[in-house]
C-alpha positions, 0 to 999 in steps of 0.5 A, spaced: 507 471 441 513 477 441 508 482 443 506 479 450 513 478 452 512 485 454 507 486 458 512 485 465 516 491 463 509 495 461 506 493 468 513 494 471 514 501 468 507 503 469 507 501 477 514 505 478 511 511 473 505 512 479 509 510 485 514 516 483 509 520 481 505 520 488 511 520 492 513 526 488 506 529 489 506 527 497 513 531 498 510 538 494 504 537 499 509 536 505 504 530 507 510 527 511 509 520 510 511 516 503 508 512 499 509 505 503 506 508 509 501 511 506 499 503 504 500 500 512 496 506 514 491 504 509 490 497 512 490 499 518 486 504 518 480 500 513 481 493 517 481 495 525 484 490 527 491 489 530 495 485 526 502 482 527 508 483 523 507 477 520 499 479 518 500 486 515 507 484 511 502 479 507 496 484 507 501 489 505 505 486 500 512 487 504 517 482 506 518 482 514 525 486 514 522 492 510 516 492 514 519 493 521 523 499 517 516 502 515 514 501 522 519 503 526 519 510 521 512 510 523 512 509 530 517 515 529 512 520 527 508 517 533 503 514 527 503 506 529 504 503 536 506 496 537 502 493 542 503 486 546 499 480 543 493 478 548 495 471 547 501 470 544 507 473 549 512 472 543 509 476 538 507 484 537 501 487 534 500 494 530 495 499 531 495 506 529 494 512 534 489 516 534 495 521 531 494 517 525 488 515 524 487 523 524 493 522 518 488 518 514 483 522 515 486 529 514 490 525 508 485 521 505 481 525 500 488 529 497 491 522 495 485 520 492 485 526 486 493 524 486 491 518 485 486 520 480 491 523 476 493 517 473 485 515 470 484 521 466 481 520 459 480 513 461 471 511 462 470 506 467 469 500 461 477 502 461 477 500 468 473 494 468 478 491 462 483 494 466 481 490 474 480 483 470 486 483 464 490 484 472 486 479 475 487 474 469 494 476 469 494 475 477 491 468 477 494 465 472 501 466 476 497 464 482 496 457 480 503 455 478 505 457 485 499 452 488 
């Protein structure tokens, strides 16, 4: 029983490890976004559809507060926009600008082999055991919250 005690530090050890190894490699290469832009832009550019604030906090993980940081920042570099909602006059939508969807485009093979770095001497079987251990993990968390 001893030993599984640490998987959360394992996992939480490894997730900060390849977060800060891609945000150092995103800096050298002056991609001039960080890490969590990366994921919004992601989304965005994958799933072209205008979320709200709401949506793309869930699909991204981030609680609200965050998430308008992130998107404020992103506006700034003229990334994202917020657009009215065609329905619902209270709530705002994010689309990426064409300067962003060119970002993802320009950026996306370089991060794919940052990204990669963490895979070498791994086979894709190291892979396959790796998604459904995490899956596993995921679920059994999940239906506690249910």
């Amino acid at each position: 029983m001893e030993k599984y005690n640490q998987y959360s530090f394992i996992l939480d050890q490894t997730a900060r490890r390849v977060k800060q190894y891609a945000q150092t490699s995103f800096a050298q290469k002056e991609f001039d976004i960080t890490i969590d832009q990366w994921g919004i832009l992601k989304i965005l550019f994958q799933h072209p559809v205008h979320y709200t604030h709401k949506e793309l906090a869930e699909c991204s993980g981030k609680d609200q507060p965050t998430l308008t940081r992130i998107i404020d920042n992103m506006i700034k570099k003229n990334l994202v926009e917020r657009i009215e909602h065609p329905t619902d006059r209270r709530c705002l939508q994010i689309c990426l600008t064409d300067q962003g969807k060119q970002k993802v485009e320009y950026l996306s093979p370089e991060i794919a082999q940052i990204r990669m770095k963490a895979w070498e001497n791994l086979t894709d079987e190291d892979f396959s055991h790796f998604v459904r251990i995490l899956n596993t993990i995921y679920e059994n968390l999940n239906k506690e919250k249910k």
